[in-house]
N, C-alpha and C positions, 0 to 999 in steps of 0.2 A: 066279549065284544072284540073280535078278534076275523083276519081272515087271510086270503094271501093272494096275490097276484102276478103271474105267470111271469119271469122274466129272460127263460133261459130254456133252448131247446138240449133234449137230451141230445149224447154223444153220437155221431155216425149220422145226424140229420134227421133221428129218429123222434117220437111222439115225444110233445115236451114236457119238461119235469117241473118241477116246483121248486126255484133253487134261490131265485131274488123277489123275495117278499116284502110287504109293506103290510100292516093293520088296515083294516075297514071296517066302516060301521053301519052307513047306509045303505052306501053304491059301494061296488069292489074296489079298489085300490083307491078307496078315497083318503087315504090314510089320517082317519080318525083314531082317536084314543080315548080312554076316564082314566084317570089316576086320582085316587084319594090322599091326603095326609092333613096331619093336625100343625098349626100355627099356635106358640106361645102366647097368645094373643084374647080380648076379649071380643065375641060377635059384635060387630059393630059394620058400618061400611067401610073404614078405615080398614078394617081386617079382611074383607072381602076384597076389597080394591089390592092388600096386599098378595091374596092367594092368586088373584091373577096376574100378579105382577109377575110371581114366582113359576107359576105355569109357561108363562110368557118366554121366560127365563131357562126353564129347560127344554125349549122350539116347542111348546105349544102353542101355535099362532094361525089362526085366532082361539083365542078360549076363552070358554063358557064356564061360568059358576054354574051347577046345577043343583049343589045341596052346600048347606053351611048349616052347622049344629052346635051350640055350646057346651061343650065339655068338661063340667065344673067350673071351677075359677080359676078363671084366666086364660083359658083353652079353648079351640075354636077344630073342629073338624069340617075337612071340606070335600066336596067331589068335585071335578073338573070335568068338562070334554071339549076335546076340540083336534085342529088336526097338527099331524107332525110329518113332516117333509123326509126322514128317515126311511133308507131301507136296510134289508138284513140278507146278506148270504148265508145260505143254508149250507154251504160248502165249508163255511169257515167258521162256523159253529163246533165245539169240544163239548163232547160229552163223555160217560163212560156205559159203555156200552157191554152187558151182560153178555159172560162170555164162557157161560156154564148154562148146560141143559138145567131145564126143570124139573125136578125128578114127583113123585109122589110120596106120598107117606112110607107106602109100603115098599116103592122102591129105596129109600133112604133108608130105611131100618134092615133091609136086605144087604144092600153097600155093606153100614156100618155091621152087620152080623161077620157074615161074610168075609170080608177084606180089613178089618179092623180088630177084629176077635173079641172085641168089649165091650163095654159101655165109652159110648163120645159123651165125653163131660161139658157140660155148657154151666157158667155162673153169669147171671147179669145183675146190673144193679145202671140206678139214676145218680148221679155222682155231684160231689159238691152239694149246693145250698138247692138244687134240684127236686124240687116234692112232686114231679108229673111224671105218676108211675103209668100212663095210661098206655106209652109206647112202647114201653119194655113189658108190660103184661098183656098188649095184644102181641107180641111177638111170643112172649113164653108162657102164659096161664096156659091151661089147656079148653077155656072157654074162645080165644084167639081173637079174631076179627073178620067179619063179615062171612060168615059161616066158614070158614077157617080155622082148622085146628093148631093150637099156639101148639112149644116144642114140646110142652109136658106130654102131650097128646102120643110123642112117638116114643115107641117101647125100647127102643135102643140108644135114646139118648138119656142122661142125668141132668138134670137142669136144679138149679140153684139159684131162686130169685132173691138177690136180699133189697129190694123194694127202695127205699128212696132216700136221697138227703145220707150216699156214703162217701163215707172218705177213700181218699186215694189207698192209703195206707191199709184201711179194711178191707179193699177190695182185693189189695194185693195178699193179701195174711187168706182172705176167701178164696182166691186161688191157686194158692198153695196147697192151701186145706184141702181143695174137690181135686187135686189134678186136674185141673179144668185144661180140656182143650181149646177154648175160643171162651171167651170174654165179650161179652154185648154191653154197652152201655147207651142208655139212649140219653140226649139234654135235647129240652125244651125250650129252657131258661137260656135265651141271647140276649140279654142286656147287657154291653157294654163285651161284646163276644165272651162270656161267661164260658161257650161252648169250646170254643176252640182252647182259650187260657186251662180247661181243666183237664180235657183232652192230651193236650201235650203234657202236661202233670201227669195223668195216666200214664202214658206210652213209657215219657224217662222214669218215672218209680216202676214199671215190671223191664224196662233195659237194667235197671243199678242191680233189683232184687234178681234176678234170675238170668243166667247162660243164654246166648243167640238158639242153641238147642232146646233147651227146655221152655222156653217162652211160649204162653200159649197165644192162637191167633187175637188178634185186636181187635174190634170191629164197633163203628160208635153209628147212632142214627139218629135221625131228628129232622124236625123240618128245615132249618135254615144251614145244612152242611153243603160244604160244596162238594159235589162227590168226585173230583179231580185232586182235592189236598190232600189223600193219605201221607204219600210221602213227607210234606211235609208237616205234618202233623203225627206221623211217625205210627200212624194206626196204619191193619192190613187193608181193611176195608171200611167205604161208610155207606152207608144206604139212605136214603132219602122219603120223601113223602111218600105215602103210598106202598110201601116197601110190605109184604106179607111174609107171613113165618113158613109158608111153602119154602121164596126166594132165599132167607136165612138159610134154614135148613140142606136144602141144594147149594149153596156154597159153601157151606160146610165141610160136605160132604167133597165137594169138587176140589176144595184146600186142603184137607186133612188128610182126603184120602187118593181119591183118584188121581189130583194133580201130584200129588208128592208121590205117586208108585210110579208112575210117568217118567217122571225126573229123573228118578233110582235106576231106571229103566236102562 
């Protein structure tokens, strides 16, 4: 439920762009919303009167109850709609924005034949108390994801899954062992940012264990990263929702190899 409303002509007086938006849900720029979340609370009307309070509360005004659920004990889920007076510049929006071609299978195994003369070593693994091997194995099974071959698939890469619930310390002793050039870890598990506190555990134990040279790239994913914190999270890259093991594989290849003979250049 989602939409946008014109607010800004392109530059030079030309056709206009889509740059100052607002949500809609009936009429265009009516700017409606739903937002869901749970109250420690039991269903009651006293807990409904509070979900709207709390809607209220973050410029939902006016806003509608339109679902409320008991969620075991003591818990209340609820859905809201109504509208919000907000709008959003599409100009002032940060994202990180791919900045390496998409190659194909066979152009990737070509690259790394070619200009790398061996096998690119890949080790991944789900790190910490992490048991959701579902995105580190559509990125590397070579069953993949949505008819998508994961990296086992390419002949030129070694891939190294060791699956779920590892430690820092093993991951690092694992890539040692492959000469891994790139390290994938994907976290699921963000309670209480689980993802980001293990994350940074990762990056400083392969800084102490291994040389700025020898380090292989870093690269973490999952749904809830931001994909502007590498830096400070000390990883090279992170990849987000949606992310396919084509996109991996092409940055890889664009870090390891293409950008770094660039560089040398």
């Amino acid at each position: 439920m989602s939409g946008v409303e014109v607010g800004a002509a392109a530059p030079g007086g030309g056709a206009a762009e889509k740059r100052i938006v607002r949500p809609y849900g009936d009429t265009t720029g009516d700017g409606m919303v739903q937002v869901s979340f749970t109250l420690p609370v039991p269903h009651d009307k006293r807990a409904e009167g509070a979900a709207v309070q709390l809607a209220n509360k973050m410029g939902i005004d006016p806003a509608m109850l339109v679902h409320a659920k008991q969620m075991g004990d003591g818990f209340t889920f609820f859905v809201v709609y109504g509208r919000v007076n907000h709008l959003v510049d599409l100009a002032a929006v940060q994202v990180v924005e791919r900045d390496f071609p998409l190659l194909s299978a066979k152009e990737v195994n070509a690259v790394v034949k070619q200009r790398l003369r061996r096998k690119l070593s890949v080790v991944g693994a789900c790190i910490g108390t992490d048991a959701h091997t579902v995105g580190i194995d559509a990125i590397l099974n070579v069953k993949g994801i949505a008819g998508e071959k994961g990296l086992e698939y390419y002949r030129e890469l070694t891939v190294t899954n060791l699956g779920a619930q590892v430690s820092v310390p093993e991951l690092v002793e694992a890539a040692r062992a492959a000469k891994a050039d790139a390290v994938l870890v994907s976290q699921v598990v963000t309670q209480r940012d689980a993802h980001l506190h293990n994350t940074r555990e990762m990056s400083a134990a392969f800084r102490e264990a291994m040389p700025a040279g020898k380090r292989p790239l870093l690269i973490v994913g999952g749904p809830r990263f931001d994909e502007t914190m590498t830096e400070e999270l000390g990883v090279d890259r992170i990849f987000g929702r949606g992310t396919t093991p084509g996109e991996v594989a092409s940055y890889l290849v664009h870090a390891l190899i293409t950008n770094r003979k660039a560089a040398r250049a």
